[in-house]
VEXDREN-2710 file (C-alpha; in Angstrom, 1 decimal):
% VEXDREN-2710
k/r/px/py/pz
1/UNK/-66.4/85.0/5.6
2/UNK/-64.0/83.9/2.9
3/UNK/-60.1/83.5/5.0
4/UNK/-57.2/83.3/2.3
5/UNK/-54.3/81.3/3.6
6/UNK/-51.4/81.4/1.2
7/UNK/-50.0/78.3/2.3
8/UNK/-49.9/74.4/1.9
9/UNK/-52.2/72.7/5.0
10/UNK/-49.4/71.4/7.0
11/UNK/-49.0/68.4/9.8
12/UNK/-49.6/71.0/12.2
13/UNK/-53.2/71.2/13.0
14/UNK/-53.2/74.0/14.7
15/UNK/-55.8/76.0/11.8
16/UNK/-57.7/72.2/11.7
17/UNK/-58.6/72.6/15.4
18/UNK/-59.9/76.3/14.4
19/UNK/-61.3/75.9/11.0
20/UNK/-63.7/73.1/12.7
21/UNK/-65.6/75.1/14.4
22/UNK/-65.2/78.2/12.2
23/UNK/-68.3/80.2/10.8
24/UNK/-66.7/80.6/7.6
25/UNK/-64.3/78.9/4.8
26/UNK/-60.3/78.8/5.0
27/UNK/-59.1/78.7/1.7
28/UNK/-55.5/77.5/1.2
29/UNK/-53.4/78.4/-1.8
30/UNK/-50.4/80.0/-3.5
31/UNK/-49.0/83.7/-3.8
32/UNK/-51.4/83.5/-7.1
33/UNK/-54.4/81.7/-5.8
34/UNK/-55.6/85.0/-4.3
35/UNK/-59.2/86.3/-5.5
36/UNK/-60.7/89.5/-5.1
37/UNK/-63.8/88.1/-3.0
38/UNK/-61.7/86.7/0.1
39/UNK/-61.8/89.5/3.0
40/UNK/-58.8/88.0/5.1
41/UNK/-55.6/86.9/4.1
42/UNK/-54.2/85.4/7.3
43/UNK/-51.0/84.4/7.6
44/UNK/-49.4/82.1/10.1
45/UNK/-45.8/81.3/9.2
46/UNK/-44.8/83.2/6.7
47/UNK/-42.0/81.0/5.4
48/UNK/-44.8/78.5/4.9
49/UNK/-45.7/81.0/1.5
50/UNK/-42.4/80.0/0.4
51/UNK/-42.9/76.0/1.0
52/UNK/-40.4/76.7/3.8
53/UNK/-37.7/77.4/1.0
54/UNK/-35.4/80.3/1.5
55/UNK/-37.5/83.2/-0.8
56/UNK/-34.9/84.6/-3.2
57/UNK/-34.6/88.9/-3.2
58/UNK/-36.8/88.2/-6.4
59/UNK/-39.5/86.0/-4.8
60/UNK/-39.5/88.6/-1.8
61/UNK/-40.2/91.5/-4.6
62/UNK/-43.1/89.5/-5.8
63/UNK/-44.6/89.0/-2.4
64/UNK/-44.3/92.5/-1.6
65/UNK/-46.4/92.9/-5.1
66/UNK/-49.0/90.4/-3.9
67/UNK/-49.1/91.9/-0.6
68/UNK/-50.2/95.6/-2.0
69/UNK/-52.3/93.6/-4.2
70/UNK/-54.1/92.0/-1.2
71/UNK/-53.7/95.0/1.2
72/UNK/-56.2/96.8/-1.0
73/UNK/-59.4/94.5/-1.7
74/UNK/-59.0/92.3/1.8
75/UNK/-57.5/92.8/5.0
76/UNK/-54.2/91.0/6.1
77/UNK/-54.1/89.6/9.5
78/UNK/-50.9/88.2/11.1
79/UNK/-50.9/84.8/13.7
80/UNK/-47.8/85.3/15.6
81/UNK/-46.6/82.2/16.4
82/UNK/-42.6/82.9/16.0
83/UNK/-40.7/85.9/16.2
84/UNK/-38.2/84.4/13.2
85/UNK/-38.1/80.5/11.7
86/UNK/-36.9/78.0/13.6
87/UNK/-34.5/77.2/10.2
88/UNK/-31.3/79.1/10.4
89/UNK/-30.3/78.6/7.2
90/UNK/-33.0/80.9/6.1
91/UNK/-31.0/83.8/4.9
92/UNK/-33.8/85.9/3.8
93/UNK/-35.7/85.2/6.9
94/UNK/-35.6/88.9/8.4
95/UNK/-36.7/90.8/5.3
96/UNK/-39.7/87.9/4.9
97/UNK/-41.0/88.9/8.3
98/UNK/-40.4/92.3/8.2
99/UNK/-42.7/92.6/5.1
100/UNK/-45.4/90.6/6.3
101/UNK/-44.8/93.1/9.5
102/UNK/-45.6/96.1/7.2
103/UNK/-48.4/95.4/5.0
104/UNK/-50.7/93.5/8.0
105/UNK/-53.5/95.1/9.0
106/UNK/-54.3/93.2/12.6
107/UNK/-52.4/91.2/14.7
108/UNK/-52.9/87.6/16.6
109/UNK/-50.5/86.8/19.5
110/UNK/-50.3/83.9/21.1
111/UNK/-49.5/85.2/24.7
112/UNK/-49.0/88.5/26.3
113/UNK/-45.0/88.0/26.2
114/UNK/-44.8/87.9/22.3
115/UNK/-47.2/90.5/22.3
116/UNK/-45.3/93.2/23.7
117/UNK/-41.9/91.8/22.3
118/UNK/-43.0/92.8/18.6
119/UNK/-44.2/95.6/19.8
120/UNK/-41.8/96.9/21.6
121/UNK/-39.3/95.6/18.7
122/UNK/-41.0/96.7/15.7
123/UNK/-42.7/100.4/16.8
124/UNK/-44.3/101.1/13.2
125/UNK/-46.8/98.6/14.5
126/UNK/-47.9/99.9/17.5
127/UNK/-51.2/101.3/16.3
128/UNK/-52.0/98.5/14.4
129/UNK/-55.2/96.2/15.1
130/UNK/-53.3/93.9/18.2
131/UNK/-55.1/90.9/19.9
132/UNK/-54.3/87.9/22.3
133/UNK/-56.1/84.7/21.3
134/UNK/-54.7/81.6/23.3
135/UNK/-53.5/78.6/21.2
136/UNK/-56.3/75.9/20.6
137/UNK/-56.0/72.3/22.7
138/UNK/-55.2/69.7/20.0
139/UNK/-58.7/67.4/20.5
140/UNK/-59.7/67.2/16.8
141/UNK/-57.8/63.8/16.0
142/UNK/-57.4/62.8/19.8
143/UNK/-58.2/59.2/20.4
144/UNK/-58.3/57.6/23.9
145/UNK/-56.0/54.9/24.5
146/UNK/-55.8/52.6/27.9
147/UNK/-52.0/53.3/29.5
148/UNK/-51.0/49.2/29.6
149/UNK/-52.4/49.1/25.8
150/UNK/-49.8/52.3/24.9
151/UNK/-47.0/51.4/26.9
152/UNK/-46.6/47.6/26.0
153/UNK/-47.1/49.3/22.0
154/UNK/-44.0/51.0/22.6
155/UNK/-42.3/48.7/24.4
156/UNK/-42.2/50.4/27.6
157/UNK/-42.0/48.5/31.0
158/UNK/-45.2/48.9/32.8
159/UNK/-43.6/50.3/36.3
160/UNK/-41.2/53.1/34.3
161/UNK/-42.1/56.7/35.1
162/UNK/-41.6/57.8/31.8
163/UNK/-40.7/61.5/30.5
164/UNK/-41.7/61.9/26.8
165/UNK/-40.0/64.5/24.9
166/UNK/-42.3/64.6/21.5
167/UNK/-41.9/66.0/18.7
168/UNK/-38.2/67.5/16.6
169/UNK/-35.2/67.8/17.9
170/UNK/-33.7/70.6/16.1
171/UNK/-30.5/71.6/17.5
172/UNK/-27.5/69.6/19.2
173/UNK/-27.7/71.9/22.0
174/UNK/-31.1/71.0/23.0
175/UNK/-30.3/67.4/22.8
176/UNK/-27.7/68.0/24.8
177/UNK/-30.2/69.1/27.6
178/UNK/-32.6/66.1/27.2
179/UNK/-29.6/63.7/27.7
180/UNK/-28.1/65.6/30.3
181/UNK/-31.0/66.3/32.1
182/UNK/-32.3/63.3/32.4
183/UNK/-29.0/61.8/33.1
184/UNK/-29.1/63.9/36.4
185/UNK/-32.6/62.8/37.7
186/UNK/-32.6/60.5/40.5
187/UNK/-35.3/58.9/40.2
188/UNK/-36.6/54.9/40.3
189/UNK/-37.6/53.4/37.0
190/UNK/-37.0/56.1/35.0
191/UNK/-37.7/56.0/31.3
192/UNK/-37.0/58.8/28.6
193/UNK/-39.1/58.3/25.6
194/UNK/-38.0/60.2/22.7
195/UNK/-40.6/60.0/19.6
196/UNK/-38.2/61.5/17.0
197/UNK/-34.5/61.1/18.3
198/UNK/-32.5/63.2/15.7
199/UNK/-28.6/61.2/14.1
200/UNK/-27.0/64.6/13.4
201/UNK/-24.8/63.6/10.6
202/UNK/-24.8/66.0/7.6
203/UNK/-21.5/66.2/8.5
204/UNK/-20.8/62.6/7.2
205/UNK/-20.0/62.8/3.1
206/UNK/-20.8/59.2/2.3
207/UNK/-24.8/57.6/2.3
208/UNK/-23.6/54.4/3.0
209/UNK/-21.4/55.8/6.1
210/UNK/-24.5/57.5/7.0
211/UNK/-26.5/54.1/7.1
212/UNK/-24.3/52.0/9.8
213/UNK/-23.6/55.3/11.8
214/UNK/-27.7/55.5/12.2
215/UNK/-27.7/51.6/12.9
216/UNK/-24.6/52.3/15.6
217/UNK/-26.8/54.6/17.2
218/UNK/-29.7/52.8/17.9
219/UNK/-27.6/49.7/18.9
220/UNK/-26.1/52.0/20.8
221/UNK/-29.2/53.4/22.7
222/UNK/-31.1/49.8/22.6
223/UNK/-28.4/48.8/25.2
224/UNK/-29.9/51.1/28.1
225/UNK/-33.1/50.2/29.7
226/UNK/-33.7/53.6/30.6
227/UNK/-34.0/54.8/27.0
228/UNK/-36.9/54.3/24.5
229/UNK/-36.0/56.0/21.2
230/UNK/-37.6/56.7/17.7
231/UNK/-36.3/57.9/14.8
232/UNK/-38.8/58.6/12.4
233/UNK/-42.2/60.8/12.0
234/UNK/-45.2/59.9/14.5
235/UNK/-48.5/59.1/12.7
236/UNK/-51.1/61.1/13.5
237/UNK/-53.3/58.5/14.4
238/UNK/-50.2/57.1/17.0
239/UNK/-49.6/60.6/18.9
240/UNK/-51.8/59.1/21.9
241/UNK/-50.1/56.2/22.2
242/UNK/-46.5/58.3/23.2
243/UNK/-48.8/60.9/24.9
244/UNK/-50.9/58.4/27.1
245/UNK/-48.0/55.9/28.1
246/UNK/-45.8/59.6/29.3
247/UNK/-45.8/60.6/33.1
248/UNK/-44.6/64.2/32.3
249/UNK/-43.7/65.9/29.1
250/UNK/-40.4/67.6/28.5
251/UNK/-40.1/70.6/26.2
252/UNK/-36.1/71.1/25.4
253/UNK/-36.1/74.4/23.7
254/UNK/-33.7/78.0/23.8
255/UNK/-35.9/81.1/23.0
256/UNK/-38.7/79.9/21.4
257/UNK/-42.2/82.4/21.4
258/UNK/-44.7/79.4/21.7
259/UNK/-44.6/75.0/21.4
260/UNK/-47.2/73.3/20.0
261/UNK/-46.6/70.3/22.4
262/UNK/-47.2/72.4/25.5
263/UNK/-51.0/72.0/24.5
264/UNK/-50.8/68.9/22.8
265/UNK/-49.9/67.7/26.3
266/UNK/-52.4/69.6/27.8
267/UNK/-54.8/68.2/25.5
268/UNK/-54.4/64.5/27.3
269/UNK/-53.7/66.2/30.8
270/UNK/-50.1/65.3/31.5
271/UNK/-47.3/67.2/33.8
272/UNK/-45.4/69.5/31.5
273/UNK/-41.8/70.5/32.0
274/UNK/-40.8/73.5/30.0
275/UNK/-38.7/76.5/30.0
276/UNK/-38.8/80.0/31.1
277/UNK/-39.1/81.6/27.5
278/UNK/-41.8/83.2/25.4
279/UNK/-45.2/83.0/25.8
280/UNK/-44.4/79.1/27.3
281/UNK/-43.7/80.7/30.7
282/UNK/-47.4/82.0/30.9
283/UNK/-49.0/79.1/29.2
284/UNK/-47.2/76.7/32.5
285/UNK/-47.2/79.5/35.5
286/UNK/-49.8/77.7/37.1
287/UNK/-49.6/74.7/39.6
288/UNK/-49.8/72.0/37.3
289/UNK/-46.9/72.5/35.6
290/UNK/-43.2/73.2/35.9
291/UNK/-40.5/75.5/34.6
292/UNK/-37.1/75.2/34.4
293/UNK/-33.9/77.4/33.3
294/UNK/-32.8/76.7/29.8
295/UNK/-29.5/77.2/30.3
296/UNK/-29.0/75.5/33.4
297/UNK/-29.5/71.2/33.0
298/UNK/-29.4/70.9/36.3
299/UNK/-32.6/73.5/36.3
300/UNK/-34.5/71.0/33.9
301/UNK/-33.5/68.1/36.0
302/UNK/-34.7/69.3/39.1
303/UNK/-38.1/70.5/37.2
304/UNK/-38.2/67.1/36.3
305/UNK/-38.0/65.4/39.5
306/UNK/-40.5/67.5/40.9
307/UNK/-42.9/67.1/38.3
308/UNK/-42.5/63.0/38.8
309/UNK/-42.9/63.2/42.5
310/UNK/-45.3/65.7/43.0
311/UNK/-47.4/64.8/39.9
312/UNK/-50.9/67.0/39.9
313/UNK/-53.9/66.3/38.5
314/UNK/-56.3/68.1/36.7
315/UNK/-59.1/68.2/33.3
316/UNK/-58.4/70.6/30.6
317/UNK/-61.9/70.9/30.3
318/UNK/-61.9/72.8/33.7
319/UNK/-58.5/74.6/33.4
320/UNK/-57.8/75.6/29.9
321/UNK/-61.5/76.5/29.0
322/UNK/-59.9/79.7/27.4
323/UNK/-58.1/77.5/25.1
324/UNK/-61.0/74.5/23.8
325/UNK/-61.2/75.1/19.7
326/UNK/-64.8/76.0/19.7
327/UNK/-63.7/79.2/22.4
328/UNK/-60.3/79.8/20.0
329/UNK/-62.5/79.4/17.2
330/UNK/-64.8/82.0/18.1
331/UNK/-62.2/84.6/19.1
332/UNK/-61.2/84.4/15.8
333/UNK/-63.7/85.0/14.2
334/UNK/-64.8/87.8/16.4
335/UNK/-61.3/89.4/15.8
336/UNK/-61.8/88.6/11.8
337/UNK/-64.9/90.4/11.7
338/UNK/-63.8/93.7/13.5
339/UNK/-61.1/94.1/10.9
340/UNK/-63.8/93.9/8.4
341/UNK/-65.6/96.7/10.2
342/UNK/-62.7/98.7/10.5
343/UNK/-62.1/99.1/6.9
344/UNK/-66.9/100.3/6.6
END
């Protein structure tokens, strides 16, 4: 089975931990890399077709062209992993979706929340080909690393029960919530570990006001024991490092549909803290895990405080079966192949 992907492979390796084990071949490409002899176009983010540019009224008339074009030698299947970008500045962002809503032929959610919310949003789609397929654990480029060997790496004090938020930072707002929430949590030794602390200045017109503002701020944080911050993009191959020396894993987010780092955590068995949104409520409503109250810091703190306390154990291998690659892997392709059948 021939899968097109118009896109660019990405850092995310979500498709990597399926493409692994698929029986098949993902092909990526551009609008105009299509052939005739792929049977699936599947698209995952569709502003990834667009390089994550905002697509012009022109570019969106061309895509509707390709997408007729497509619609009528292969079928189109849609991975639902947002319900709109996580850019705002993506003007053209609602008629993007809504076209890739109208010409696909099957449909992959990520949980049974996002599921019904397009659904129930969008009823032209209602007797379309629907199907829940759990997000993969990220175990493909996982490496095993000893805690002492991780924390002294980052610099992080042996006794510190650290919470690691990973990962961007997109908004003030949820910044807001790391800092305050973990301001609020009494507990001994604590240590926030940010991998990818965002400055916030666009606002600033001047580079070189830009540079000492940066080196303020991490002067500025490097005062306080209690905080460990980076600034810059993790290395693949240093992901387990921030993941192994963690205690729990925050996840700061407003009405998000699905996070990555909920099963990158899960991948190296950590405590997540995340909040009550999306699919993410169903992905932690189990006793390993903890959910808080977006809009409420004091919410995330207590989640927190909990989840350093009363820490659980467990092995993915045992509780997230459902989501190993090879199992994701192989729902996919059984839900690729019935759309094939469809159209005999």
């Amino acid at each position: 089975m021939k899968v097109f992907l118009p896109f660019q492979r990405n850092n995310n390796s979500f498709i990597d931990e399926i493409e692994y084990y698929f029986e098949g071949s993902f092909i990526y490409g551009d609008l105009y890399d299509y052939k005739a002899d792929y049977q699936i176009v599947n698209i995952h983010w569709p502003e990834a077709i667009f390089r994550w540019q905002n697509p012009t009224d022109a570019d969106l008339e061309e895509l509707e062209r390709c997408l007729k074009l497509w619609k009528a030698k292969s079928k189109i299947v849609y991975t639902c992993h947002n319900t709109l970008p996580h850019n705002t500045q993506l003007t053209n962002a609602e008629k993007l979706y809504y076209l890739v809503l109208k010409y696909a032929d099957g449909f992959i959610h990520l949980g049974t929340y996002g599921k019904n919310q397009l659904i129930n949003t969008f009823d032209f789609i209602k007797n379309k080909s629907h199907t829940i397929i759990p997000h993969p654990l990220y175990l493909k480029y996982k490496k095993e690393v000893k805690i002492n060997k991780a924390k002294n790496y980052l610099g992080v004090n042996e006794n510190a029960k650290v919470v690691l938020v990973f990962g961007k930072i997109r908004t003030k707002q949820e910044r807001k919530l790391i800092l305050g929430a973990f301001g609020k949590l009494n507990v001994k030794n604590k240590l926030l570990l940010v991998s990818r602390m965002p400055y916030f200045l666009d606002w600033v017109p001047s580079w070189r006001l830009k540079v000492l503002l940066k080196k303020i701020v991490r002067f500025y944080y490097s005062l306080f024991s209690k905080y460990k911050f980076f600034y810059d993009f993790v290395k693949k191959e240093d992901v387990a490092l921030f993941f192994t020396a963690a205690d729990v894993v925050f996840i700061p987010r407003f009405n998000h549909l699905n996070s990555g780092n909920v099963f990158l955590a899960f991948s190296y068995n950590k405590t997540v803290v995340g909040p009550k949104t999306g699919n993410i409520t169903e992905n932690l409503n189990n006793e390993c895990h903890y959910l808080y109250d977006p809009s409420s810091i004091t919410s995330a703190s207590k989640a927190l405080k909990k989840a350093l306390c009363h820490r659980k154990t467990y092995n993915y291998l045992e509780v997230y079966t459902p989501n190993l690659p090879f199992n994701v892997s192989k729902s996919y392709s059984n839900f690729l192949l019935s759309q094939l059948n469809d159209s005999k």
